[in-house]
Backbone as CSV, one residue per row, in Angstrom:
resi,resn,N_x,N_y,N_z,CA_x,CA_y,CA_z,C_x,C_y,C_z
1,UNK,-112.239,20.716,2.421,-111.390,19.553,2.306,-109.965,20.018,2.042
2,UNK,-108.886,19.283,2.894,-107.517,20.007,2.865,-106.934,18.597,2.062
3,UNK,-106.524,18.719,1.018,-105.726,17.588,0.133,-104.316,17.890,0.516
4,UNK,-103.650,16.454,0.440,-102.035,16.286,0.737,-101.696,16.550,-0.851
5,UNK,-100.268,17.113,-0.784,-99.426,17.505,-1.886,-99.643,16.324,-2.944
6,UNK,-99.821,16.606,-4.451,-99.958,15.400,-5.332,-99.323,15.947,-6.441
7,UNK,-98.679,15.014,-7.410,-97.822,15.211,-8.580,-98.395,15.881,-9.256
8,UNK,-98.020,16.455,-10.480,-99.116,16.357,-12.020,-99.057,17.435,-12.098
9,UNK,-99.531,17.803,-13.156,-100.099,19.105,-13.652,-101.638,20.271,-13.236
10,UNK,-102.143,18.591,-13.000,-103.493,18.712,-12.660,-103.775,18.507,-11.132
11,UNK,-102.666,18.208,-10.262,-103.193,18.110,-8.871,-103.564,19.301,-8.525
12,UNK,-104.008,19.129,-7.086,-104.039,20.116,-6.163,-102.832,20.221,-5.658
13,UNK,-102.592,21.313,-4.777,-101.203,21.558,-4.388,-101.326,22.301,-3.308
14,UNK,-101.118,21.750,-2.215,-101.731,22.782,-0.873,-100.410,22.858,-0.040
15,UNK,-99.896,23.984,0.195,-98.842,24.863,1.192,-99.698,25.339,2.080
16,UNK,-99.660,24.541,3.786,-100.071,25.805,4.873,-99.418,26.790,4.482
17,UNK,-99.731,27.939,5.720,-99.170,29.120,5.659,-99.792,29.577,6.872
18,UNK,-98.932,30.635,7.385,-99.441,31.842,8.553,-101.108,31.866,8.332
19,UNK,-101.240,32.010,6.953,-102.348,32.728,7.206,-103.447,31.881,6.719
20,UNK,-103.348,30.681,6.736,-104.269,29.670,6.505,-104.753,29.333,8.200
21,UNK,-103.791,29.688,9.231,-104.404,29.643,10.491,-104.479,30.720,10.980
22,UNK,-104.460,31.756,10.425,-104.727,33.065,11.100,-106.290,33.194,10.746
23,UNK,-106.777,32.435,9.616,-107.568,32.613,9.023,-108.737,31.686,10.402
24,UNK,-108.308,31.196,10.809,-109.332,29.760,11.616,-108.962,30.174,12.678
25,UNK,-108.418,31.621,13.321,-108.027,31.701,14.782,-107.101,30.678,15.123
26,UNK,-106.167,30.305,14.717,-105.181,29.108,14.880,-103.688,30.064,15.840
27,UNK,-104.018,30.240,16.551,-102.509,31.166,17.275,-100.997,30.613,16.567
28,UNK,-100.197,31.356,16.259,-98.546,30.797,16.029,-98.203,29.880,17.294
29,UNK,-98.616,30.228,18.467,-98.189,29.171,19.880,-98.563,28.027,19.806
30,UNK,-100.036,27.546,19.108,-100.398,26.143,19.297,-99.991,25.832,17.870
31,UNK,-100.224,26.202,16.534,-99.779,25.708,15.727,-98.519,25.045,15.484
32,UNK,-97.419,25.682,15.761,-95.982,25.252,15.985,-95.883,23.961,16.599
33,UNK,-96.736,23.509,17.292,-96.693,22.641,18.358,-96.907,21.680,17.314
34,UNK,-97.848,21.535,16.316,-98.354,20.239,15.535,-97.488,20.146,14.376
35,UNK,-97.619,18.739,14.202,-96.660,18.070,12.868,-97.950,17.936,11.548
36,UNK,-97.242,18.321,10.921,-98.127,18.151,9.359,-99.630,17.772,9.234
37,UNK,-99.440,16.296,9.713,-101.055,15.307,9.601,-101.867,16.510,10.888
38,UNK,-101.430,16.762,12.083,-102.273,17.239,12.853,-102.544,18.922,12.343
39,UNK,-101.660,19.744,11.951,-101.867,21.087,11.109,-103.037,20.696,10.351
40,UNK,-103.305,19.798,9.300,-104.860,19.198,8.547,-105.478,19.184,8.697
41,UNK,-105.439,18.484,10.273,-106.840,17.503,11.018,-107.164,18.877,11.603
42,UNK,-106.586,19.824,12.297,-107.215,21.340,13.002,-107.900,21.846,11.892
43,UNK,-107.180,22.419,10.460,-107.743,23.322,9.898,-109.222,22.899,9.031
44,UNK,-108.912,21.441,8.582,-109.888,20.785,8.210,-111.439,20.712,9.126
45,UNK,-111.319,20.546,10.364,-111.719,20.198,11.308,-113.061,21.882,11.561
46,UNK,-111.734,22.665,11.851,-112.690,23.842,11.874,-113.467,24.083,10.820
47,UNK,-112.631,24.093,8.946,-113.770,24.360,8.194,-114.754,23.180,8.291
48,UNK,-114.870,22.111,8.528,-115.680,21.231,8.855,-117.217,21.818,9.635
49,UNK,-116.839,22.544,11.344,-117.620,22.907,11.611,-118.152,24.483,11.189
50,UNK,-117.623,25.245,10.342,-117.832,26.203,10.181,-118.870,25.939,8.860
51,UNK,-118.999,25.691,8.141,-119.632,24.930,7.072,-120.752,23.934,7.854
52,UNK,-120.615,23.469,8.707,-122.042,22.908,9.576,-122.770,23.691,10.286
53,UNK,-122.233,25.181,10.463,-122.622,26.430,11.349,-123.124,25.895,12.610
54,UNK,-122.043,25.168,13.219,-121.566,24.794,14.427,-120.948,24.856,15.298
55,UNK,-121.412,25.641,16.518,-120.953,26.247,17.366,-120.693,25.777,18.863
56,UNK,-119.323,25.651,19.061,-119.116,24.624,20.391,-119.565,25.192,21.370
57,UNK,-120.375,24.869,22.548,-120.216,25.695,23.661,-120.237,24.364,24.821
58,UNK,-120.286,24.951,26.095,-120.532,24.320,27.089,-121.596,23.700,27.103
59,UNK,-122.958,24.394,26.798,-123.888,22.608,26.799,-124.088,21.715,26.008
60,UNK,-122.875,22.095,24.727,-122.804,21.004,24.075,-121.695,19.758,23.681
61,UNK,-120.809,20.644,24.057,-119.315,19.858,24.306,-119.076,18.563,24.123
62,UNK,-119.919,18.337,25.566,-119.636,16.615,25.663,-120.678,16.061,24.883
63,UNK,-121.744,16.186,24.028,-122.617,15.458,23.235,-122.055,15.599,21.586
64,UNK,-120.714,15.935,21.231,-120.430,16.269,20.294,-118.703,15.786,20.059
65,UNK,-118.954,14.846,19.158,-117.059,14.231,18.943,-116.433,14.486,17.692
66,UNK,-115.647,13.371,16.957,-115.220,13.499,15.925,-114.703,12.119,15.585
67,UNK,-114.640,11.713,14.109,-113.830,10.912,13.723,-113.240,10.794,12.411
68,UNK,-112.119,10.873,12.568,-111.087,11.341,11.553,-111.138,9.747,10.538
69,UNK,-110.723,10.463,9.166,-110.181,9.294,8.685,-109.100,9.267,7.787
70,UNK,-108.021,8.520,7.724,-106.890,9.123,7.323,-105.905,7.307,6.824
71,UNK,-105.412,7.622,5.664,-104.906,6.291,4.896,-103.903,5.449,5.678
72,UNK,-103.051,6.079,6.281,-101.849,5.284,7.166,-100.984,6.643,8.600
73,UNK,-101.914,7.282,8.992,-101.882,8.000,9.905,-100.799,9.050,10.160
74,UNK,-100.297,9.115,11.018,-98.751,10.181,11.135,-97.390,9.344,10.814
75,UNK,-97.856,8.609,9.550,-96.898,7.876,8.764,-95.013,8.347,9.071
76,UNK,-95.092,9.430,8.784,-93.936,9.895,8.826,-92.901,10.213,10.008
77,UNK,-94.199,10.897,10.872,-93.669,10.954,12.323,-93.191,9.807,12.932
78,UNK,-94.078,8.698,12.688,-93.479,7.246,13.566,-92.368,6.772,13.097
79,UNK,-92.198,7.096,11.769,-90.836,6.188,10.738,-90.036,7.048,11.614
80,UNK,-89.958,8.293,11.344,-88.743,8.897,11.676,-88.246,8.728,13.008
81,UNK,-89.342,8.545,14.266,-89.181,8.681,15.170,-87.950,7.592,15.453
82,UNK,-88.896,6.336,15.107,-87.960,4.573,14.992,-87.220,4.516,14.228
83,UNK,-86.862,5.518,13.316,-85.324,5.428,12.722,-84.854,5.782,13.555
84,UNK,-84.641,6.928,14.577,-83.479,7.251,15.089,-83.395,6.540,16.451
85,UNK,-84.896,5.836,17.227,-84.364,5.237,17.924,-83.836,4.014,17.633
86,UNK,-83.760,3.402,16.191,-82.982,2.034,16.122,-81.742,2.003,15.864
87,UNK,-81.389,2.975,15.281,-80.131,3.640,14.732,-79.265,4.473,16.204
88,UNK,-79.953,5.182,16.698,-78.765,6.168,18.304,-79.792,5.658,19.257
89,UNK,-80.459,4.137,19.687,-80.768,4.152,20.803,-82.037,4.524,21.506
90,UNK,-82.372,4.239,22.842,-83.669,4.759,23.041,-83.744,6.532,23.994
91,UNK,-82.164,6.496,23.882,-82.551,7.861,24.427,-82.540,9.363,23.684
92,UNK,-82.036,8.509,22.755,-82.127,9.675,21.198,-83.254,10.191,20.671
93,UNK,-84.481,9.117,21.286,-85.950,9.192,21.003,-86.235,10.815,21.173
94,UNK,-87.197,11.582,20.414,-87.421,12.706,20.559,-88.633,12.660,21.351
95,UNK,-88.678,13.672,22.655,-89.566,13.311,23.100,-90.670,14.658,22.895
96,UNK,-90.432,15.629,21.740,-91.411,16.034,21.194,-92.378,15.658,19.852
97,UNK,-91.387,14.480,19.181,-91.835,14.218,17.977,-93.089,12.537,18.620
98,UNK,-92.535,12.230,19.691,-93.132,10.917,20.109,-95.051,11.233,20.180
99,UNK,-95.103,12.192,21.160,-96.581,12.397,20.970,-97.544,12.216,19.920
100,UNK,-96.979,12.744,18.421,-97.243,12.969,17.093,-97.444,11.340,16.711
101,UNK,-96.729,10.041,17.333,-96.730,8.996,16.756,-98.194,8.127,16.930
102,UNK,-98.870,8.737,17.927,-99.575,8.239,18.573,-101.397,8.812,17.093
103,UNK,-101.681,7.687,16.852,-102.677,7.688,15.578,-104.150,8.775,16.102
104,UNK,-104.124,8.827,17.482,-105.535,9.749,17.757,-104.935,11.150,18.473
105,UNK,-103.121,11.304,17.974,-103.245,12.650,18.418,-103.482,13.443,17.916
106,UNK,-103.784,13.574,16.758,-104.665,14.570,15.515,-105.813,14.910,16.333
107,UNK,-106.372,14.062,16.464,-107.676,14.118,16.780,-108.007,15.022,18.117
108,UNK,-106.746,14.872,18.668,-106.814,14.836,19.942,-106.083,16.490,20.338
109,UNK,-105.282,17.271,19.362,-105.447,18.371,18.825,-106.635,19.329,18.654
110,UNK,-107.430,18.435,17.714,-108.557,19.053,16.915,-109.402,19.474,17.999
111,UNK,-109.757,18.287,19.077,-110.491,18.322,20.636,-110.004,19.658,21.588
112,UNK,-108.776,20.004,21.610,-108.447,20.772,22.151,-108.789,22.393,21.900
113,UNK,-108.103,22.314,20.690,-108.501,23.578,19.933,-110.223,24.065,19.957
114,UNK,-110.823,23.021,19.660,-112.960,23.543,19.541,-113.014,23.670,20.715
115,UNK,-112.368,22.676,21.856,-113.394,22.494,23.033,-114.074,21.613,22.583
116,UNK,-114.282,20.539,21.568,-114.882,19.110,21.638,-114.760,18.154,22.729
117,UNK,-115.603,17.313,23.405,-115.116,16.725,24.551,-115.724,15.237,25.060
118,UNK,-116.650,15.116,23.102,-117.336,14.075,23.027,-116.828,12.700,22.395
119,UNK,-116.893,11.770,22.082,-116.309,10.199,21.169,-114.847,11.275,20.482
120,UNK,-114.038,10.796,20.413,-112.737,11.023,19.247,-112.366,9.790,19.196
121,UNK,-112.114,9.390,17.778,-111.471,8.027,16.918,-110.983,8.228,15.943
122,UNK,-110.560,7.736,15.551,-108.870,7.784,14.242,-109.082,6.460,13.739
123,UNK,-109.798,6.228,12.524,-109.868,5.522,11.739,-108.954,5.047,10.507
124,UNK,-107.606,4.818,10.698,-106.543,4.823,9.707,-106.737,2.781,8.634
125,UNK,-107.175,3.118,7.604,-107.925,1.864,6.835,-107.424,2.025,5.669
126,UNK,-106.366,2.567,5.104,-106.127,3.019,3.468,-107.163,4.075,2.848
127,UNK,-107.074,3.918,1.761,-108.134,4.986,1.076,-109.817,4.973,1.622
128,UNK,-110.067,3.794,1.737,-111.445,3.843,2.052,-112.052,4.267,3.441
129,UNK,-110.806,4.578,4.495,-111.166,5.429,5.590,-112.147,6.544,5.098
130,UNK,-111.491,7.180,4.263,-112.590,8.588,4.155,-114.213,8.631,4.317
131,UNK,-114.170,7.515,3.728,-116.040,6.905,3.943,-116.168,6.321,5.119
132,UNK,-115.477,5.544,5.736,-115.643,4.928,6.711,-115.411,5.452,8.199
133,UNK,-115.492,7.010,7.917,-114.585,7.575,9.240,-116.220,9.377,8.902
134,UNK,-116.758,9.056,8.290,-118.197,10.350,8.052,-118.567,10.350,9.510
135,UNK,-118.429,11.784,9.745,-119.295,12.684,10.864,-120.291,12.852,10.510
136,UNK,-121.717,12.515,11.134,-123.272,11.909,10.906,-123.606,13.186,11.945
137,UNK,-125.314,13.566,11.742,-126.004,14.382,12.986,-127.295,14.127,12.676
138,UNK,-127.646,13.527,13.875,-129.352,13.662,13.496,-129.966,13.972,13.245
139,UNK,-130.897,13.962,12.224,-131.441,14.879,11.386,-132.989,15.955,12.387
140,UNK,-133.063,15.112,13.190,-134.690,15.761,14.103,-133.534,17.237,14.821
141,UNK,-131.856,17.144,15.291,-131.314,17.885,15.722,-130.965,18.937,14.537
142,UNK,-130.836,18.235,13.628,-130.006,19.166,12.403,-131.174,20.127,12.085
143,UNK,-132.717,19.720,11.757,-133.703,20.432,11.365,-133.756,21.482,12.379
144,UNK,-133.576,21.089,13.760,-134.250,21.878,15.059,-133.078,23.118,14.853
145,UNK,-131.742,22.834,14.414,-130.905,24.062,14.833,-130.968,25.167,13.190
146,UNK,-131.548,24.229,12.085,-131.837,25.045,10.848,-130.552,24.782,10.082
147,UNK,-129.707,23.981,10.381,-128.978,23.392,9.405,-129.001,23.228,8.107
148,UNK,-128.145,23.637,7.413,-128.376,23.076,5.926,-127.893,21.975,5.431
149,UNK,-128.698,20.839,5.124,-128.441,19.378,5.055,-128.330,19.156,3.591
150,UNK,-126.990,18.568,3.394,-126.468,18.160,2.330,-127.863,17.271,1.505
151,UNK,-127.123,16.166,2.457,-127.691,14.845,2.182,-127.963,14.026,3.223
152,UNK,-128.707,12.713,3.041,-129.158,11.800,4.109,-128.600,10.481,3.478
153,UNK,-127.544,9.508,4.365,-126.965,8.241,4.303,-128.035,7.411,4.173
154,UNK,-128.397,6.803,3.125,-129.435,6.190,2.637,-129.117,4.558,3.214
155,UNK,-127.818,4.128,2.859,-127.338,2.642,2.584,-125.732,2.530,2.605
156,UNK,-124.917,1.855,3.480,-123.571,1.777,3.165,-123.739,-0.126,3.592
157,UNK,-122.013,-0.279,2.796,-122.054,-1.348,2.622,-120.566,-1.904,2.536
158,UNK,-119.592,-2.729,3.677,-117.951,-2.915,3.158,-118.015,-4.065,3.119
159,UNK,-117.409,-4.442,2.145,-116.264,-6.136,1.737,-115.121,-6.323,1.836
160,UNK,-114.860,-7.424,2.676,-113.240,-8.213,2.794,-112.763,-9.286,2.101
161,UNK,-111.712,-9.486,1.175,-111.072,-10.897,0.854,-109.373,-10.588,0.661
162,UNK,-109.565,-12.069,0.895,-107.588,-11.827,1.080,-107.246,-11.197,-0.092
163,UNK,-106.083,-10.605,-0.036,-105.440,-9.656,-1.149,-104.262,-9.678,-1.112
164,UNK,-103.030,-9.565,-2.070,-101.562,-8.612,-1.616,-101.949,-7.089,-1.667
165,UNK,-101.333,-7.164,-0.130,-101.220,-5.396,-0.098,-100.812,-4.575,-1.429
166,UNK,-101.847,-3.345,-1.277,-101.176,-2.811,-2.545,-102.085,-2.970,-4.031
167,UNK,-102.863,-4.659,-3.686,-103.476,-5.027,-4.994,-105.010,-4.335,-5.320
168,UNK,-105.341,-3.993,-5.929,-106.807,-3.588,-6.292,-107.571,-4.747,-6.459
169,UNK,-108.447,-4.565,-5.619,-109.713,-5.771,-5.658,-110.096,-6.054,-7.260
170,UNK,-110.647,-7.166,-7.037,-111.305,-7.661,-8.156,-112.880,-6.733,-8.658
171,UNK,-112.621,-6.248,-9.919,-113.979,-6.033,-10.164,-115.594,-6.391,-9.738
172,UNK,-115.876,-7.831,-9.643,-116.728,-8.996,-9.035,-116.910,-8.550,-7.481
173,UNK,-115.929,-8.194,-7.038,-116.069,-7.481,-5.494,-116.759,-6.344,-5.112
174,UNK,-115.943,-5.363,-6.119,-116.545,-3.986,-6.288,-118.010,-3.667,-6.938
175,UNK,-118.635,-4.275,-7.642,-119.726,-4.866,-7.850,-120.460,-5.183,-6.798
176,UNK,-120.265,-6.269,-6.112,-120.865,-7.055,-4.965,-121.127,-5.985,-3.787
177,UNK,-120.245,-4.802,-3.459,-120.296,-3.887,-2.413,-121.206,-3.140,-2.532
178,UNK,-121.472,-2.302,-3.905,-122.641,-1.686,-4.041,-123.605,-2.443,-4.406
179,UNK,-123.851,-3.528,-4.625,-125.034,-4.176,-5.002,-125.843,-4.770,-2.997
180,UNK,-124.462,-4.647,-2.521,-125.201,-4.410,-0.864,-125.379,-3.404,-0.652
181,UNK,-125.002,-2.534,-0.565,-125.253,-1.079,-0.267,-126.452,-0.490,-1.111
182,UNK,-126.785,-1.063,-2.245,-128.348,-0.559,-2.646,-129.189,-1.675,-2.178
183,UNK,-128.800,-2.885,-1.720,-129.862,-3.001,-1.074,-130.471,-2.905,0.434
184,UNK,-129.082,-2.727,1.093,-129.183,-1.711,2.790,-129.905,-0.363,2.487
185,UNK,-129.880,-0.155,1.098,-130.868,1.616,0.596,-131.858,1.227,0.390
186,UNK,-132.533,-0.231,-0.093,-133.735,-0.409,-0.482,-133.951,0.135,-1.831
187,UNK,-132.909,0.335,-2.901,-132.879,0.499,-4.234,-132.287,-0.147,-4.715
188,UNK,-132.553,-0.273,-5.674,-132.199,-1.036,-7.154,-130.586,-0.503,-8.128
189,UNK,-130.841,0.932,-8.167,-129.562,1.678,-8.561,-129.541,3.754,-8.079
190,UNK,-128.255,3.689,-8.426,-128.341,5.507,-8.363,-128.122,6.383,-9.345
191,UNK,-128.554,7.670,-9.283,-128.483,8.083,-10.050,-126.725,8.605,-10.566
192,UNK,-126.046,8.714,-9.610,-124.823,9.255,-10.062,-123.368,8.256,-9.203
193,UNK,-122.262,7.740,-9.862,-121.462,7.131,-9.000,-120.007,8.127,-8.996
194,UNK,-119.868,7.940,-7.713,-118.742,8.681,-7.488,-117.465,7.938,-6.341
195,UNK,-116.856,8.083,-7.100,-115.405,6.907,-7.120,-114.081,7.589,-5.987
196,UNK,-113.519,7.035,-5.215,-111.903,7.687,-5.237,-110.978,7.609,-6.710
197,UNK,-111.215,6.551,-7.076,-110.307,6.702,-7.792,-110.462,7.904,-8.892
198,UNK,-111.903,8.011,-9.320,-112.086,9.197,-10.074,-111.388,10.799,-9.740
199,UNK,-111.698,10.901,-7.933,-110.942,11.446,-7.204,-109.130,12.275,-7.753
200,UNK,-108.810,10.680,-7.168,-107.568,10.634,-7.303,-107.095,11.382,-9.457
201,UNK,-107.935,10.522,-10.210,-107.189,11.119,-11.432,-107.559,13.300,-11.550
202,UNK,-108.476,13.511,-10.760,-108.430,14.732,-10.708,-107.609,15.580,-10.172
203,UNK,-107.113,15.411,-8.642,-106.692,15.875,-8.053,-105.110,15.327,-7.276
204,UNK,-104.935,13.893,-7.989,-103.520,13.410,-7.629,-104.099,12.574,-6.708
205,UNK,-103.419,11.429,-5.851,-103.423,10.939,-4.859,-103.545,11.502,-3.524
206,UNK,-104.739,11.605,-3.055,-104.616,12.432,-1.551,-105.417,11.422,-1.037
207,UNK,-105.049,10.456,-1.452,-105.666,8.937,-0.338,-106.890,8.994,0.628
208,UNK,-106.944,8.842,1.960,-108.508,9.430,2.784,-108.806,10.118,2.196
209,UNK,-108.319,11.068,1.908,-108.791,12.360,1.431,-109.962,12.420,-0.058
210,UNK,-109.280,11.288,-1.054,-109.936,11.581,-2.150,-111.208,10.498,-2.224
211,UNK,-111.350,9.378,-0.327,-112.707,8.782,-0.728,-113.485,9.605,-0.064
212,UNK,-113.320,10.550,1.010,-114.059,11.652,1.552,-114.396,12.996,0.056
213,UNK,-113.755,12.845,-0.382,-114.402,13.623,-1.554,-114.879,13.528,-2.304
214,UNK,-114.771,12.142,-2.775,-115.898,11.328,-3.572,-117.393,11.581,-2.648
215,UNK,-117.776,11.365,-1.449,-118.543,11.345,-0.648,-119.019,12.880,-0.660
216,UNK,-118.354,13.887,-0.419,-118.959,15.551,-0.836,-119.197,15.636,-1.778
217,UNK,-118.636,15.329,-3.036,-119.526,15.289,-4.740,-120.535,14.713,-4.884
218,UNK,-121.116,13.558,-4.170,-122.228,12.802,-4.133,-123.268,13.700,-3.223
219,UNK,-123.084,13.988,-2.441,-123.633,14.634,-1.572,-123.943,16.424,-2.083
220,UNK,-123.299,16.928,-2.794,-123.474,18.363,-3.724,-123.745,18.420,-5.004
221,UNK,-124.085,16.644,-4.979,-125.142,16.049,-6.620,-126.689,16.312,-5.653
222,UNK,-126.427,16.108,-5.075,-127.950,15.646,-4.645,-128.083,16.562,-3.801
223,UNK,-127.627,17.805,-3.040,-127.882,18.959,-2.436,-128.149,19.785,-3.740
224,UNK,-127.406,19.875,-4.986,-128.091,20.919,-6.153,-129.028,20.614,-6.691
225,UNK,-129.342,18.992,-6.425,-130.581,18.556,-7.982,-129.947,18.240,-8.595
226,UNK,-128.833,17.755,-9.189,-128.381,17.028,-9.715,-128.893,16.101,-10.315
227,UNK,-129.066,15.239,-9.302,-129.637,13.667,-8.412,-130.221,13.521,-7.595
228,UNK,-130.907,12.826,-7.514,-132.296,12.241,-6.394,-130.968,11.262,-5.293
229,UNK,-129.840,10.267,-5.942,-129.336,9.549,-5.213,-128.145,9.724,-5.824
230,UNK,-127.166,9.165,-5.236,-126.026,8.830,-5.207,-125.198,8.289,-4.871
231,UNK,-124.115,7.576,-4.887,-122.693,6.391,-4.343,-121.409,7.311,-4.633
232,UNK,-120.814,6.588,-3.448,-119.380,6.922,-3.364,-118.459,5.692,-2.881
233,UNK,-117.675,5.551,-3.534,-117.056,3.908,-3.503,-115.626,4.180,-3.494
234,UNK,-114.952,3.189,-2.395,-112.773,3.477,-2.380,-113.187,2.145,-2.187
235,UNK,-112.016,1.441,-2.736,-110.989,0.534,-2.628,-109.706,0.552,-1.182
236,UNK,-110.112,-0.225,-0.709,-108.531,-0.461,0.232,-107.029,-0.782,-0.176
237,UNK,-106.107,-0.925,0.563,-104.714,-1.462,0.262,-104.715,-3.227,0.418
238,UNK,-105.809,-3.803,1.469,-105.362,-4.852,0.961,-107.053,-6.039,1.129
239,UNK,-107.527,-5.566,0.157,-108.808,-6.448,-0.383,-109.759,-6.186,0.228
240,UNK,-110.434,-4.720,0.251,-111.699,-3.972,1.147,-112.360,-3.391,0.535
241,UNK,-113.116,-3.067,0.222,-114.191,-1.998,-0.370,-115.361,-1.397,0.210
242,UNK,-115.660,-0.044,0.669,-116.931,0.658,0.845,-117.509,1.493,0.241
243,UNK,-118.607,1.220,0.261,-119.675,1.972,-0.557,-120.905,2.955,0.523
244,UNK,-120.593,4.289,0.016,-121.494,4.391,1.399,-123.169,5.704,0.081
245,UNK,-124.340,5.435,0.691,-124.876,5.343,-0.833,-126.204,6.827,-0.044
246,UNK,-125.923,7.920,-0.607,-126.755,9.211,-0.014,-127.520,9.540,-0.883
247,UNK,-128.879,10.232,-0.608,-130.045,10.841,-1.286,-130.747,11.481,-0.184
248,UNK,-132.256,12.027,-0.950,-132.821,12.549,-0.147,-134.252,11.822,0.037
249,UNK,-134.534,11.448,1.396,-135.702,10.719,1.093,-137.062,11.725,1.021
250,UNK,-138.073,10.648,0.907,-139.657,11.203,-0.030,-139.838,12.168,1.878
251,UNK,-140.234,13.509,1.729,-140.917,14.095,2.570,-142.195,12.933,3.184
């Protein structure tokens, strides 16, 4: 998991570097080419499959995609872009920074670089993308290649009500989400809950990032023994909530 820069004492604090893509076979020629969010989505991407001991080839290419999930996308690239074309015009437009504006060119990076050539989607939802954007594999495939399986998606579950952007749902909501989501699991409760926001006070604000990590702590509760089950729950920006709820079922 690659976290965005966060305040504190206690964040994480992540600087690419040369050798954070020298490290992933990342050439200086294609790297240069990507803006910030897409530098992430590559390096992330590879430890992703390297950690699934997943290996692209030709007969598998096209049966194999991705989907990113990410709080408000190449945020920065688009502002900047439409500042300068509102400000000097439309021919001032950069027409290397324009590509970058586009929400599935991360993704669309990441495709290039593996040789992926299957589904790509860009799920940009506020914080609760991270859950809502999980790369799944079938488990009859995962057993057959000897995979080591975390965990198995037992039950997920999202809620909508109007909100001001910005506002944190009502408790009564957040409640209501996992009380669907254990019962899309066919349980009652879990053994361990794991939050973004808990996330976030650890490691700073890294938005997608910290409900996708709520989702790997749940999932490395219940890959150690920890826990038999587990939840992982974000909040949206404007009145959403998912709960997505993993264990291991009875042999």
């Amino acid at each position: 998991e690659l976290l965005s820069e966060a305040d504190g004492a206690a964040s994480v604090q992540r600087e690419l570097t040369p050798e954070d893509f020298g490290a992933r076979d990342v050439k200086l020629g294609f790297y240069r080419k990507l803006d910030r969010f897409s530098q992430m989505q590559v390096l992330s991407g590879v430890d992703a499959l390297r950690d699934a001991g997943f290996t692209i080839d030709a007969d598998n290419a096209s049966r194999v995609g991705s989907t990113i999930g990410t709080a408000d996308g190449p945020m920065a690239e688009i502002t900047s872009f439409q500042k300068t074309v509102c400000e000097k015009g439309p021919a001032a437009g950069s027409a290397f920074s324009f590509p970058h504006t586009v929400y599935n060119a991360a993704g669309g990076y990441l495709s290039i670089f593996t040789g992926l050539k299957g589904f790509c989607a860009t799920i940009a939802n506020g914080t609760q993308a991270g859950l809502q954007s999980v790369i799944l594999e079938d488990a009859a495939a995962a057993q057959a290649r000897g995979a080591r399986i975390y965990a198995e998606i037992l039950g997920y579950a999202g809620t909508h009500q109007a909100a001001r952007y910005g506002s944190e749902p009502a408790q009564e909501q957040v409640d209501r989400t996992l009380a669907e989501a254990l019962q899309d699991a066919g349980l009652t409760a879990v053994d361990r809950l794991f939050t973004a926001q808990e996330m976030k006070a650890r490691t700073g604000d890294a938005r997608a990032a910290s409900a996708a990590l709520a989702l790997a702590e749940a999932c490395r509760a219940v890959s150690s023994g920890e826990c038999r089950t587990a939840a992982a729950l974000a909040t949206g920006w404007t009145g959403s909530v998912s709960c997505v709820i993993v264990g291991r079922k009875e042999a």
